[in-house]
SEVEX-269759 format. One record per residue (C-alpha): residue number from 1; x, y, z. Coordinates in nm, 3 decimals, padded with zeros to 5 digits. Example, Ala and Ser with C-alpha at 12.3 -4.5 7.8 and 13.67 -1.06 7.14 Angstrom:
# SEVEX-269759
<site num="1" x="01.230" y="-00.450" z="00.780"/>
<site num="2" x="01.367" y="-00.106" z="00.714"/>
//
This chain:
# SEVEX-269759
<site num="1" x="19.503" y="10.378" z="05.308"/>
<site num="2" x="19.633" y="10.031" z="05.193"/>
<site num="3" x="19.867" y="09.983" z="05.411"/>
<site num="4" x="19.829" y="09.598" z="05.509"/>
<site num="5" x="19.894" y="09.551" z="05.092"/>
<site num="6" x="20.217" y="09.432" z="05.063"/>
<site num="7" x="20.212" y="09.527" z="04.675"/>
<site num="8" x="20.071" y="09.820" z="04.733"/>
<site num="9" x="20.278" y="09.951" z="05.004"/>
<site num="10" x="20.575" y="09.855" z="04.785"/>
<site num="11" x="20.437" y="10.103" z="04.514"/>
<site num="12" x="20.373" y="10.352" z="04.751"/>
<site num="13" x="20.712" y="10.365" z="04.919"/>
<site num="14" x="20.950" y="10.371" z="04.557"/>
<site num="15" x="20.910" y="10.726" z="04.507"/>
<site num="16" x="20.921" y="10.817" z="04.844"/>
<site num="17" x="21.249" y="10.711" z="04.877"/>
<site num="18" x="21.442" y="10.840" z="04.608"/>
<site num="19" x="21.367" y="11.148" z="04.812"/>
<site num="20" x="21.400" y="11.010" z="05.174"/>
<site num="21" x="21.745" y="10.821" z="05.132"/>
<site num="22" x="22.022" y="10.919" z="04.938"/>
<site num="23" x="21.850" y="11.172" z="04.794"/>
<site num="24" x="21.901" y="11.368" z="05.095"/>
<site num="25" x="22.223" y="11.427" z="04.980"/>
<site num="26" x="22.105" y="11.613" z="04.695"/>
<site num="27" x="21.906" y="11.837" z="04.903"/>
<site num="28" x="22.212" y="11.923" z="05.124"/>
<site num="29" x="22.405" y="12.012" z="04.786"/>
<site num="30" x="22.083" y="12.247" z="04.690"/>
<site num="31" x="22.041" y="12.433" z="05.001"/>
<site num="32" x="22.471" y="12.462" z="04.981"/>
<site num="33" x="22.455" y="12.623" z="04.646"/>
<site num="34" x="22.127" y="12.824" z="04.766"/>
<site num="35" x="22.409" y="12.937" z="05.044"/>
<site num="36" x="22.741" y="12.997" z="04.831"/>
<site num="37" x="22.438" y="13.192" z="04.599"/>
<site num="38" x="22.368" y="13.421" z="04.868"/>
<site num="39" x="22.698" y="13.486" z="05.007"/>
<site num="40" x="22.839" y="13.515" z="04.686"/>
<site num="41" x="22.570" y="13.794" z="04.575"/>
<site num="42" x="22.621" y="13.973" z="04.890"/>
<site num="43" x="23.023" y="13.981" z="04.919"/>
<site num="44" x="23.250" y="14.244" z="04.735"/>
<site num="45" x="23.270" y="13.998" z="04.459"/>
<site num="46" x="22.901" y="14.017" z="04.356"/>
<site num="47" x="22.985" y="14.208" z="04.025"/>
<site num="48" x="23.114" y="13.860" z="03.906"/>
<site num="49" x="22.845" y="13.698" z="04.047"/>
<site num="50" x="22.594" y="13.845" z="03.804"/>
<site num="51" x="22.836" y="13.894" z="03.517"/>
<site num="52" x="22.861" y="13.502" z="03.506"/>
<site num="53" x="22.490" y="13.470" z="03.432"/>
<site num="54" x="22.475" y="13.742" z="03.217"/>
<site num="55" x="22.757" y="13.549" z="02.985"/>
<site num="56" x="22.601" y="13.513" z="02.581"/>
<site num="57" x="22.620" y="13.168" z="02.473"/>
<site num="58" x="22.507" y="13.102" z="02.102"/>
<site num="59" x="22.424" y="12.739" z="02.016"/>
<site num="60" x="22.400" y="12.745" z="01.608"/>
<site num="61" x="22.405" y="12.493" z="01.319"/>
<site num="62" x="22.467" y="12.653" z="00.997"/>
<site num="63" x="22.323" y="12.995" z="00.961"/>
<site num="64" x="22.070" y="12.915" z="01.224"/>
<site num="65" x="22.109" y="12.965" z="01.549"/>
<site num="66" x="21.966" y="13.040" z="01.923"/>
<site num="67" x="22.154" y="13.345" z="02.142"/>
<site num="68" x="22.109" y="13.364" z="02.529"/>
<site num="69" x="22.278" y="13.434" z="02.843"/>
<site num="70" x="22.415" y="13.171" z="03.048"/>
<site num="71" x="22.111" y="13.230" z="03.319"/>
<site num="72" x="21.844" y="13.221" z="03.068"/>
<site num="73" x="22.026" y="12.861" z="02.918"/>
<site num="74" x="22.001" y="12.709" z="03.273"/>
<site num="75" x="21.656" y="12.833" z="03.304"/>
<site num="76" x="21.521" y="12.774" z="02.999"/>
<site num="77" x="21.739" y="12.448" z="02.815"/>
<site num="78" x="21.860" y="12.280" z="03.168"/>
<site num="79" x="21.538" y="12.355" z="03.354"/>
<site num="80" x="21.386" y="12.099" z="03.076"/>
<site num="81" x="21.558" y="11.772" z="03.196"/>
<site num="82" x="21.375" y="11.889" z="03.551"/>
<site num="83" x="21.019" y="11.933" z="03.384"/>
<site num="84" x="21.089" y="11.559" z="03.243"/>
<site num="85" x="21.155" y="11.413" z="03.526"/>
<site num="86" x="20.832" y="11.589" z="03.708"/>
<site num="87" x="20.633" y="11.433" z="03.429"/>
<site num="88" x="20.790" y="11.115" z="03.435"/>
<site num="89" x="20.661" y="11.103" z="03.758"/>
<site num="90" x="20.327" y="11.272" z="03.704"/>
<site num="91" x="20.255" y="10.998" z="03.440"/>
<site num="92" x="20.413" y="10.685" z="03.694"/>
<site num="93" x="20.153" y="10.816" z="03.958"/>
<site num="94" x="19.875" y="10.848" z="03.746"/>
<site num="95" x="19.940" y="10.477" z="03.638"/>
<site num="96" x="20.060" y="10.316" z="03.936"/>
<site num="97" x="20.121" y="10.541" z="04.240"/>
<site num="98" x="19.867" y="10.709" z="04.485"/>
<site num="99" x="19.699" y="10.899" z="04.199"/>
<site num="100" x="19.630" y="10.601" z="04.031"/>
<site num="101" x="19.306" y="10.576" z="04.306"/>
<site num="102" x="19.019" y="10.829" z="04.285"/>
<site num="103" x="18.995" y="10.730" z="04.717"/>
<site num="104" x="19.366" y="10.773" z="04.750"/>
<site num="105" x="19.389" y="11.101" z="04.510"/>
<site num="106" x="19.128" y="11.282" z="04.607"/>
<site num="107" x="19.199" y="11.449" z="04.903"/>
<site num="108" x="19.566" y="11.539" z="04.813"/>
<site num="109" x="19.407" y="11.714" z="04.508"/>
<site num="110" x="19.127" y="11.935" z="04.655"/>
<site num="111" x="19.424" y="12.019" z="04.942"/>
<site num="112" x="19.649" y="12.128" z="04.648"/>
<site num="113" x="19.385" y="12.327" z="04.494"/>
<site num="114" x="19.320" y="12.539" z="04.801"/>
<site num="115" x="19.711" y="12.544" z="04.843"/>
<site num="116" x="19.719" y="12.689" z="04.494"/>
<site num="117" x="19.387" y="12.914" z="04.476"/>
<site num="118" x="19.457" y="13.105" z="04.818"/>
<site num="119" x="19.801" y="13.209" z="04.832"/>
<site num="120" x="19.693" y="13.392" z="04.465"/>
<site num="121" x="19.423" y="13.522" z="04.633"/>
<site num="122" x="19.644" y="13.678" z="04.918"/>
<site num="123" x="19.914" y="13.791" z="04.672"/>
<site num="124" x="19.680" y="13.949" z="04.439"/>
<site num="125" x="19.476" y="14.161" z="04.736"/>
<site num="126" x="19.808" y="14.307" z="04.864"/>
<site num="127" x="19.922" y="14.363" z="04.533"/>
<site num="128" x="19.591" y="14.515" z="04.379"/>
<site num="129" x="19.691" y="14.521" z="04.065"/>
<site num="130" x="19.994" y="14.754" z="04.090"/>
<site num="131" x="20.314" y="14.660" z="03.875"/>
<site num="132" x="20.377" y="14.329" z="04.040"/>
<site num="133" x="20.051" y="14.204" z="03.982"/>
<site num="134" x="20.192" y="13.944" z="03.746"/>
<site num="135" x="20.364" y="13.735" z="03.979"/>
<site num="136" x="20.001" y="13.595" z="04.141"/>
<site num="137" x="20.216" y="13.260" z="04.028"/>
<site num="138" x="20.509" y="13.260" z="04.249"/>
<site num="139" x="20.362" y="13.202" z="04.591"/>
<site num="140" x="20.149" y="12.874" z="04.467"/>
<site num="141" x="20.436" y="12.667" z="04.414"/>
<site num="142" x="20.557" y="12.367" z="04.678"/>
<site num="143" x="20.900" y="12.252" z="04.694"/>
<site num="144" x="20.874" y="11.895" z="04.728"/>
<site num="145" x="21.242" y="11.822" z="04.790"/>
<site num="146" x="21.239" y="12.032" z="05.071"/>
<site num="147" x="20.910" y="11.963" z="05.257"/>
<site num="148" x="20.979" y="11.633" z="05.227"/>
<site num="149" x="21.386" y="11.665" z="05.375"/>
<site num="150" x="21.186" y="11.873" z="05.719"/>
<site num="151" x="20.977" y="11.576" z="05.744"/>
<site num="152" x="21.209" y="11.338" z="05.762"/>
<site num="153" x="21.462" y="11.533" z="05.975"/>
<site num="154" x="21.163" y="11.516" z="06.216"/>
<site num="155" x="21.217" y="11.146" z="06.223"/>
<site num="156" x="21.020" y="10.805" z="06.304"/>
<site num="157" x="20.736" y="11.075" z="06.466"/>
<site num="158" x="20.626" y="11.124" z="06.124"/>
<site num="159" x="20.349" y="10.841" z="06.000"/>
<site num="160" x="20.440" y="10.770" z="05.652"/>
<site num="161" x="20.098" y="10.819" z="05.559"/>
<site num="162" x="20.158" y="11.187" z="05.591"/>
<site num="163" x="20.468" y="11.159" z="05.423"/>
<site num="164" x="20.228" y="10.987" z="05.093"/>
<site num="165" x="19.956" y="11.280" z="05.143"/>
<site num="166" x="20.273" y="11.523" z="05.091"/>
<site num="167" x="20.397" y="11.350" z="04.798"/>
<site num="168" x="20.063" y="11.359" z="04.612"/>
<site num="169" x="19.953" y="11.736" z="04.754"/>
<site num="170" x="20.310" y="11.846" z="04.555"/>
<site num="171" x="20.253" y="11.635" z="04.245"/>
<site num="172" x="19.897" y="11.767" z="04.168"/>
<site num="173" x="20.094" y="12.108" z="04.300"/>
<site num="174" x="20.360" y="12.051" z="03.973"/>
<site num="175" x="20.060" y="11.997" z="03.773"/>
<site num="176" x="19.917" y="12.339" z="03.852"/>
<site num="177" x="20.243" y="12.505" z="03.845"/>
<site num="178" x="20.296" y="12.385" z="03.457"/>
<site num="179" x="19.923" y="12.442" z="03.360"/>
<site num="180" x="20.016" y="12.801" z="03.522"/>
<site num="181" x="20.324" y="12.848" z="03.338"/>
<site num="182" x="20.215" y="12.724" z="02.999"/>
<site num="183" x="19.873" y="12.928" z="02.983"/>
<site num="184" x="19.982" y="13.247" z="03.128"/>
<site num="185" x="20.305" y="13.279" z="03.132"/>
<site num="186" x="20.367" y="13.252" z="02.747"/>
<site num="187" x="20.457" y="13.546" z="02.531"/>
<site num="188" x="20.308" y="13.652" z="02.202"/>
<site num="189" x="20.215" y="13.224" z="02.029"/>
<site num="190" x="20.407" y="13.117" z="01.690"/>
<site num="191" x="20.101" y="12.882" z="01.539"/>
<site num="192" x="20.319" y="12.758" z="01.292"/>
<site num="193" x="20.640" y="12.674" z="01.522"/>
<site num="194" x="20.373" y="12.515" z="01.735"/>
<site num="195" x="20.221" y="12.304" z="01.504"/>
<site num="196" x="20.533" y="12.190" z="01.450"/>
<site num="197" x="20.592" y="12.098" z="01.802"/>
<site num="198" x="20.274" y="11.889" z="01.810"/>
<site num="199" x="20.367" y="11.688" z="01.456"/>
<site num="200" x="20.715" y="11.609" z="01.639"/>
<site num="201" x="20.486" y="11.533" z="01.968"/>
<site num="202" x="20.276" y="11.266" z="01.789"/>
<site num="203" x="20.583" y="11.115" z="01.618"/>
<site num="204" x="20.711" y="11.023" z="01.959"/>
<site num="205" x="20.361" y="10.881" z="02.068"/>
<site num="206" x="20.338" y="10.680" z="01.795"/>
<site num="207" x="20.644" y="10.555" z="01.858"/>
<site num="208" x="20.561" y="10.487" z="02.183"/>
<site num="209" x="20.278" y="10.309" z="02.019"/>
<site num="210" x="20.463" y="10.080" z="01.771"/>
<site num="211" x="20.663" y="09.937" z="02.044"/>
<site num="212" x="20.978" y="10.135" z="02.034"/>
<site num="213" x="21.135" y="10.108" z="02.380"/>
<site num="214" x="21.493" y="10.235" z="02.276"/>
<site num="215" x="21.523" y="10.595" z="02.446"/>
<site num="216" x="21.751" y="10.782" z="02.189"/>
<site num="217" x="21.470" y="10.836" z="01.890"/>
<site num="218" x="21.277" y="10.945" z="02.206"/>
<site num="219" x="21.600" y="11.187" z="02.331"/>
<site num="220" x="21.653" y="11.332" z="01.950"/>
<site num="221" x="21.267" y="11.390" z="01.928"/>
<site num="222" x="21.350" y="11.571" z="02.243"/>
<site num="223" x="21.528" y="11.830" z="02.122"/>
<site num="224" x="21.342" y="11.940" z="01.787"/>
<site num="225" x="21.056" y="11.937" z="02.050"/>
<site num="226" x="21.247" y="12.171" z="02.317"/>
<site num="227" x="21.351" y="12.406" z="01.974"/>
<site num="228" x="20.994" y="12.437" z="01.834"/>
<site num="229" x="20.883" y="12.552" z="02.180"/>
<site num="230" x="21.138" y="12.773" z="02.219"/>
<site num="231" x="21.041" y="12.949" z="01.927"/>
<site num="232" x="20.685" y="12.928" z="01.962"/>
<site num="233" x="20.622" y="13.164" z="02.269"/>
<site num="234" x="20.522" y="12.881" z="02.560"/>
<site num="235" x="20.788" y="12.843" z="02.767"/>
<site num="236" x="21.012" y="12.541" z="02.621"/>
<site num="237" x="20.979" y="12.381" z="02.961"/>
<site num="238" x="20.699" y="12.277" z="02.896"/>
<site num="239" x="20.813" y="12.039" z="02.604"/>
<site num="240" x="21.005" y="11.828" z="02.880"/>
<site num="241" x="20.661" y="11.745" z="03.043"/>
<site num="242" x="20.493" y="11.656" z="02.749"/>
<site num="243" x="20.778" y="11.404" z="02.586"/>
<site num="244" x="20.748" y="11.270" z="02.962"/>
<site num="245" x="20.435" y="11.157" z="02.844"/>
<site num="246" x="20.482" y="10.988" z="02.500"/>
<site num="247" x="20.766" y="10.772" z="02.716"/>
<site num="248" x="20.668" y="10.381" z="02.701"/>
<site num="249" x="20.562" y="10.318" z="03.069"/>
<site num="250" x="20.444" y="09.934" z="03.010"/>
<site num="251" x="20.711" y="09.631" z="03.109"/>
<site num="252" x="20.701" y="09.362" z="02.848"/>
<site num="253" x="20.695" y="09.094" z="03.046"/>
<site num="254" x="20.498" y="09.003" z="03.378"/>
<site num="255" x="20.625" y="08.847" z="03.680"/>
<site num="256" x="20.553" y="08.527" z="03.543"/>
<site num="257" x="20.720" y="08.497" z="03.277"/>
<site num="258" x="21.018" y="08.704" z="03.388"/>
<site num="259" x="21.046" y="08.430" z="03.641"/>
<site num="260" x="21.007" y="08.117" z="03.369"/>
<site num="261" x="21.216" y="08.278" z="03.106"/>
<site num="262" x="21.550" y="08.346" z="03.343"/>
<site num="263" x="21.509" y="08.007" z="03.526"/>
<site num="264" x="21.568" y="07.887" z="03.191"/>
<site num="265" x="21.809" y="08.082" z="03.111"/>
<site num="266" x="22.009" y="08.007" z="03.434"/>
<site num="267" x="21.938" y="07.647" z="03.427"/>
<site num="268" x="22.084" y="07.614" z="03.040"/>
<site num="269" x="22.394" y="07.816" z="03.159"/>
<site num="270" x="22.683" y="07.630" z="03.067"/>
<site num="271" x="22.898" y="07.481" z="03.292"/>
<site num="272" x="23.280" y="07.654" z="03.308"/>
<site num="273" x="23.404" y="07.841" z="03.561"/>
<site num="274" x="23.651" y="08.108" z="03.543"/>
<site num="275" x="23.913" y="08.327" z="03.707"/>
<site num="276" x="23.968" y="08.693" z="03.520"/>
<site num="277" x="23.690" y="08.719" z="03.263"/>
<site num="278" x="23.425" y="08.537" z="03.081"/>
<site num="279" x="23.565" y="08.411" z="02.762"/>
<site num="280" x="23.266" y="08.139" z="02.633"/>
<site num="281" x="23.143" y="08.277" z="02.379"/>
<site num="282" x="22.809" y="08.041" z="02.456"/>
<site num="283" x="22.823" y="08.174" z="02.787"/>
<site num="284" x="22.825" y="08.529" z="02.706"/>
<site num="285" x="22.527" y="08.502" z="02.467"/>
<site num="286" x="22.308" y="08.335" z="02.753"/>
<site num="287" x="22.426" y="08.620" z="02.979"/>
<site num="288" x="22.302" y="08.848" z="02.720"/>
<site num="289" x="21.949" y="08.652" z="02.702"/>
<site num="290" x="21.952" y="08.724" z="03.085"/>
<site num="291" x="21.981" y="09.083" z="03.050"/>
<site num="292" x="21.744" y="09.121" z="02.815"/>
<site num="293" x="21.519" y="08.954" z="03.007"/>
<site num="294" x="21.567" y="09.205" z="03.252"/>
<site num="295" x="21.483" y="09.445" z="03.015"/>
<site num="296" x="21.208" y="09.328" z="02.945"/>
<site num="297" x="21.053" y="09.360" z="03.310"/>
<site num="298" x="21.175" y="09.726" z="03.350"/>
<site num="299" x="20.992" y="09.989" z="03.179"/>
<site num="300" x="21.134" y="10.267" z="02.982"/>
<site num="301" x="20.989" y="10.528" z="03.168"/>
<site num="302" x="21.133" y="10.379" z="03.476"/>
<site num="303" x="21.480" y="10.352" z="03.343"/>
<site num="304" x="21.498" y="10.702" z="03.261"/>
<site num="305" x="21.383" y="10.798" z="03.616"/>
<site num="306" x="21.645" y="10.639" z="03.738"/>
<site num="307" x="21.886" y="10.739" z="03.507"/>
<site num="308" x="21.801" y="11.105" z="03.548"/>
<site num="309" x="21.730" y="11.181" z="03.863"/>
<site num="310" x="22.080" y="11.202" z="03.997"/>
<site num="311" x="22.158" y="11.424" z="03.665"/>
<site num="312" x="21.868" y="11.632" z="03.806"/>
<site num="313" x="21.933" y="11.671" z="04.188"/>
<site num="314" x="22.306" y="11.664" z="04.164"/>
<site num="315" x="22.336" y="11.913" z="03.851"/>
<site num="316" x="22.058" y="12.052" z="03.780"/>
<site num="317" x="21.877" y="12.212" z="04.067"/>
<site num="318" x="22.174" y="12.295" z="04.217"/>
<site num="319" x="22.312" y="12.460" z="03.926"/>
<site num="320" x="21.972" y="12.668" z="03.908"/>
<site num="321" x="21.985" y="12.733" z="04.281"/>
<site num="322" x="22.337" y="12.876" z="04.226"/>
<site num="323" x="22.216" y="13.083" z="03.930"/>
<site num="324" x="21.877" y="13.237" z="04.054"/>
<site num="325" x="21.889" y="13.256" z="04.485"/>
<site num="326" x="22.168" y="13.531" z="04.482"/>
<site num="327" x="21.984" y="13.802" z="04.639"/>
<site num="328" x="22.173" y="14.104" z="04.681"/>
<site num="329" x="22.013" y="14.290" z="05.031"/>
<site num="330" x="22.142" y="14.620" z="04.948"/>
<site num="331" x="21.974" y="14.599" z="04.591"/>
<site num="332" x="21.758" y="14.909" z="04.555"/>
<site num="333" x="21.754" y="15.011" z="04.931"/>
<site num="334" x="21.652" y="14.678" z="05.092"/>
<site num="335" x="21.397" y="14.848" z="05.328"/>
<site num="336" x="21.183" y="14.942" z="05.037"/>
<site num="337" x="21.175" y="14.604" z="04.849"/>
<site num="338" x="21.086" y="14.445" z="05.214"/>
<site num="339" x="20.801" y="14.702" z="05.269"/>
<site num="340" x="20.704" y="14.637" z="04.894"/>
<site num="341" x="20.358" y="14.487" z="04.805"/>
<site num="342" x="20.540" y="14.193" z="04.607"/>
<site num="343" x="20.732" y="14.130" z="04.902"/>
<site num="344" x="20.444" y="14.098" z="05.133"/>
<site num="345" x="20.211" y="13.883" z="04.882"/>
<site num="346" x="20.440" y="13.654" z="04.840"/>
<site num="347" x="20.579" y="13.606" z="05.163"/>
<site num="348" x="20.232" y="13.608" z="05.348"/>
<site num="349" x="20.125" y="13.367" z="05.065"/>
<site num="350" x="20.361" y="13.120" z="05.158"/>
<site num="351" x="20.361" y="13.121" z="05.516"/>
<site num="352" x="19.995" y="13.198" z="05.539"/>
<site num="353" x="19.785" y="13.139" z="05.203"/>
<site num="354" x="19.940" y="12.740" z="05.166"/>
<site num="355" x="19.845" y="12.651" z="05.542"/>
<site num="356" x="19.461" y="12.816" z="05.523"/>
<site num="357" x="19.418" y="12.682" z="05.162"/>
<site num="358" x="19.548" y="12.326" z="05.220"/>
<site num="359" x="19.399" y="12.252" z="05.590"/>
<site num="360" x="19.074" y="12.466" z="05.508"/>
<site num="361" x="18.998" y="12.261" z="05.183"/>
<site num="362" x="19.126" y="11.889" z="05.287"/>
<site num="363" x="18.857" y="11.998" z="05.646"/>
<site num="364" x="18.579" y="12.115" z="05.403"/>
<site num="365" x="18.607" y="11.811" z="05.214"/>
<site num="366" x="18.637" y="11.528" z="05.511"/>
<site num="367" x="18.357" y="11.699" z="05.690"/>
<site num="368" x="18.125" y="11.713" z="05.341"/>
<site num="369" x="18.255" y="11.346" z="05.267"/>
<site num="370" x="18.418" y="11.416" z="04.940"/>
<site num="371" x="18.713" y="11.257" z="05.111"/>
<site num="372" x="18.903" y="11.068" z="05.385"/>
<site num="373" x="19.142" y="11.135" z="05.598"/>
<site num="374" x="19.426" y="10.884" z="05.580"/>
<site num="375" x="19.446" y="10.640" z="05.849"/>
<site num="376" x="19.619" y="10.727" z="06.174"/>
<site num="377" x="19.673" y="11.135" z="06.072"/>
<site num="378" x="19.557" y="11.371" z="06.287"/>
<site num="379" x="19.431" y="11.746" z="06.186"/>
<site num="380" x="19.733" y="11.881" z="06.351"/>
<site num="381" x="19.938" y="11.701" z="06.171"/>
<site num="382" x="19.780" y="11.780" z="05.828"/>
<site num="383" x="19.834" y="12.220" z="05.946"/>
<site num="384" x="20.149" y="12.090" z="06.026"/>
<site num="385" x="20.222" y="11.960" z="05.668"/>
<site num="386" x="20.069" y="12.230" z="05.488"/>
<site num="387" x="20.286" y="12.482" z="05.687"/>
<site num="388" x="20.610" y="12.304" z="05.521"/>
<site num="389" x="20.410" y="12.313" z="05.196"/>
<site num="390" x="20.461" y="12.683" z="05.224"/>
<site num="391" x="20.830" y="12.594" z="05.084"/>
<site num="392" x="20.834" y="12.711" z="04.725"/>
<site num="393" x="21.173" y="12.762" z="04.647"/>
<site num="394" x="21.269" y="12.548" z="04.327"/>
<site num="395" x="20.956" y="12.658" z="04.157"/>
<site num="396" x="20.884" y="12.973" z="04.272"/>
<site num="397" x="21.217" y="13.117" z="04.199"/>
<site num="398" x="21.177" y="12.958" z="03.834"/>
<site num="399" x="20.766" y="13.151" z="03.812"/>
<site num="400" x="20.979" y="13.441" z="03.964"/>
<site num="401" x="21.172" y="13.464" z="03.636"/>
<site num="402" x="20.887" y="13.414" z="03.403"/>
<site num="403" x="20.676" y="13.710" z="03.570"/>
<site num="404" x="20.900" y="13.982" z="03.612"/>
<site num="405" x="21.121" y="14.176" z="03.370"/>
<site num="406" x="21.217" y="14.439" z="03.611"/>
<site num="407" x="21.500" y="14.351" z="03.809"/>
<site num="408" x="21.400" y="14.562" z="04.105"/>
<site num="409" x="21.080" y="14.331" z="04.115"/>
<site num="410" x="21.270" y="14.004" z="04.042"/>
<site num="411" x="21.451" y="14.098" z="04.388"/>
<site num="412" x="21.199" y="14.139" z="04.625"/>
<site num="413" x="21.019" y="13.824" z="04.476"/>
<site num="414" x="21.329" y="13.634" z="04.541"/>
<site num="415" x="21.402" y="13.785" z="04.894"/>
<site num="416" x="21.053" y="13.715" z="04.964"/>
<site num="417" x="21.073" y="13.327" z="04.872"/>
<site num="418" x="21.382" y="13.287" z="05.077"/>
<site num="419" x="21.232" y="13.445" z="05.359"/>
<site num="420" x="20.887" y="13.283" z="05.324"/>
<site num="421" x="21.029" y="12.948" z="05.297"/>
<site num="422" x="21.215" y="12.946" z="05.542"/>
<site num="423" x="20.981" y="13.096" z="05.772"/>
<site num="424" x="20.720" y="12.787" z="05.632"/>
<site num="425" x="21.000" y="12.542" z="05.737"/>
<site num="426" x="21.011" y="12.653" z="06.098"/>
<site num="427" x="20.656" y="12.666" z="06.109"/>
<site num="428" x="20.558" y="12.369" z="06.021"/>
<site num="429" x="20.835" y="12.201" z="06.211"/>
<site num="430" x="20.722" y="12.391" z="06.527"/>
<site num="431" x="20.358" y="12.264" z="06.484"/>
<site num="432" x="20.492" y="11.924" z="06.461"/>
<site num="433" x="20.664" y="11.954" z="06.798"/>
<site num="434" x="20.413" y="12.126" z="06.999"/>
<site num="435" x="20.126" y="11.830" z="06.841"/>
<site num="436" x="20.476" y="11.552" z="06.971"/>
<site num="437" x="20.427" y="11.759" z="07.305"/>
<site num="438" x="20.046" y="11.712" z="07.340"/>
<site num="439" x="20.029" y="11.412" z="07.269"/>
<site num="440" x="20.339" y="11.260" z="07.494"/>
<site num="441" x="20.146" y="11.475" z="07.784"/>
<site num="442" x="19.850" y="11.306" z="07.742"/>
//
């Protein structure tokens, strides 16, 4: 790790904390929604609970038009601004964050790959191919919001370092999760509503291409996108992660000449003060140089990350939590769905497929010298880690809904992710304090 790079450590830190600041904020406001969800299932109002979701909603121009239920909009249409934003940030990474380094992404990668590959394995053994046997998916999932809130709630004991290897492991995680999604959980392929998808996908990279850096061509391509998906079989999700990828990610201007051009621009600024408001017109037009010049140093891809990722944690996963984590105990005799084999693979694939997978891999490949370990983390603090990476929530619930049909199924899987995450949490944040005790003994 680079840590004596100013630059770098800059880089490194920017997504970190629009997770570790305010962001925490929007992770209280999930895990409240996850709460009212629950309660709200379980209380002698739950009839309206599901009844909400269950609402039809038809969205039609002309004689054309799409039918769905409430649930399936928030899963389907506002699950899409999410998918953006996770390959907004897939593409940032892979540019100019920790993946942007084979040395740096290594590690994080071969750790997510056993944190994907085992808990599959585990889920599919218990599950031998019985009725459940689709949802091999749900347990592989990380909750990056959440792994990252126990981490910090841990405090200044936590080297940020381990807080970086977390960030990648769950980003090459969302990479697996949509590969997942989009090649096996599809139904029956349109070719031709495809095809389409991919003409309206190359319009938008070649107007990335030409220069365009306006975001509404981008936004309108969007949607046709999102529509042609929809109707093509692959999940329309998926069309959020793949516009995420046509977005221009390149700043027109360089340090440099940011710095040249606004100096000046400032030191041509007309003289005239004022009290209320700017009324110079001459004035006003430099100001307007200024901001484009500001412009011109920001990328579009970065603009829209910042524009949308309050939309996304404020609204959006909260609005899904509140939709999908209503888990109704006495839902077909909740002793059998806790003694079912769904149940069990997904829960023992989250608290004990992700922590096997992840520390077994990242030790396989340190000790063959694939990879490093970062700088200052100990192996106790890397089971630690993987423990809280056993927190799948977001994604597994949305998997959840893509595998099963049956809603007997659907409700163990969900009991089972509520029950396996939070048993991960606790976990990992007891392995954290008993490695704190060791080493303030020694």
């Amino acid at each position: 790790m680079r840590d004596n790079n100013g630059l770098f450590l800059t880089q490194m830190m920017r997504p970190l904390s629009k997770f570790l600041d305010d962001r925490m904020r929007s992770i209280l406001l999930l895990f409240s929604a996850t709460i009212i969800a629950f309660i709200w299932a379980n209380s002698s109002y739950s009839d309206s609970y599901y009844a909400l979701w269950d609402t039809l909603i038809t969205v039609s121009i002309g004689r054309y038009g799409i039918s769905n239920s409430l649930g399936h909009w928030i899963n389907d249409a506002l699950m899409a601004y999410f998918f953006f934003v996770i390959g907004l940030e897939i593409k940032r990474e892979l540019l100019v964050g920790e993946l942007s380094s084979i040395e740096n992404a290594i590690l994080p990668a071969i750790a997510a790959v056993g944190g994907m590959v085992f808990p599959a394995l585990i889920y599919l053994l218990l599950t031998q191919g019985g009725p459940g046997h689709a949802g091999w998916g749900i347990p592989m999932a990380t909750d990056i919001a959440f792994s990252l809130a126990c981490l910090t709630a841990l405090g200044s004991s936590i080297p940020l370092a381990l807080k970086v290897f977390l960030m990648a492991l769950a980003i090459f995680d969302d990479m697996g999760a949509i590969l997942v999604i989009a090649l096996f959980y599809t139904e029956q392929i349109s070719l031709v509503n495809l095809g389409f998808g991919f003409i309206i996908l190359s319009v938008s990279a070649f107007l990335n291409f030409k220069g365009v850096r306006k975001t509404y061509p981008y936004a309108l391509l969007g949607i046709a996108l999102w529509v042609t998906f929809f109707l093509s079989g692959i999940h329309a999700t998926i069309a959020g992660v793949l516009l995420a990828f046509t977005i221009p990610a390149r700043a027109r201007h360089n340090q440099t000449q940011f710095i040249s051009e606004a100096e000046g621009i400032i030191n041509s600024f007309p003289n005239g003060d004022f009290h209320l408001m700017c009324t110079d017109e001459t004035q006003r037009k430099m100001m307007k140089k200024l901001k484009v010049s500001v412009d011109n140093l920001d990328s579009p891809l970065q603009k829209l990350e910042d524009k949308l990722y309050p939309f996304v944690n404020y609204l959006v996963l909260p609005v899904f939590a509140l939709a999908n984590a209503g888990v109704n105990l006495g839902q077909g005799n909740g002793t059998i769905s806790s003694m079912s084999p769904v149940f069990w693979g997904i829960a023992a694939g989250l608290v004990i497929g992700k922590p096997i997978g992840i520390t077994l891999l990242s030790w396989l490949s340190v000790r063959f010298g694939i990879a490093q370990l970062p700088s200052g983390i100990m192996w106790m603090q890397i089971w630690a880690m993987s423990c809280l990476a056993g927190i799948g929530f977001t994604m597994s619930l949305f998997i959840t809904n893509l595998a099963f049909s049956d809603p007997l199924l659907i409700h163990q899987a969900k009991l089972a992710i509520i029950i396996g995450s939070i048993l991960s949490a606790f976990l990992g944040m007891a392995v954290f304090f008993l490695f704190n005790a060791i080493r303030r003994a020694k």
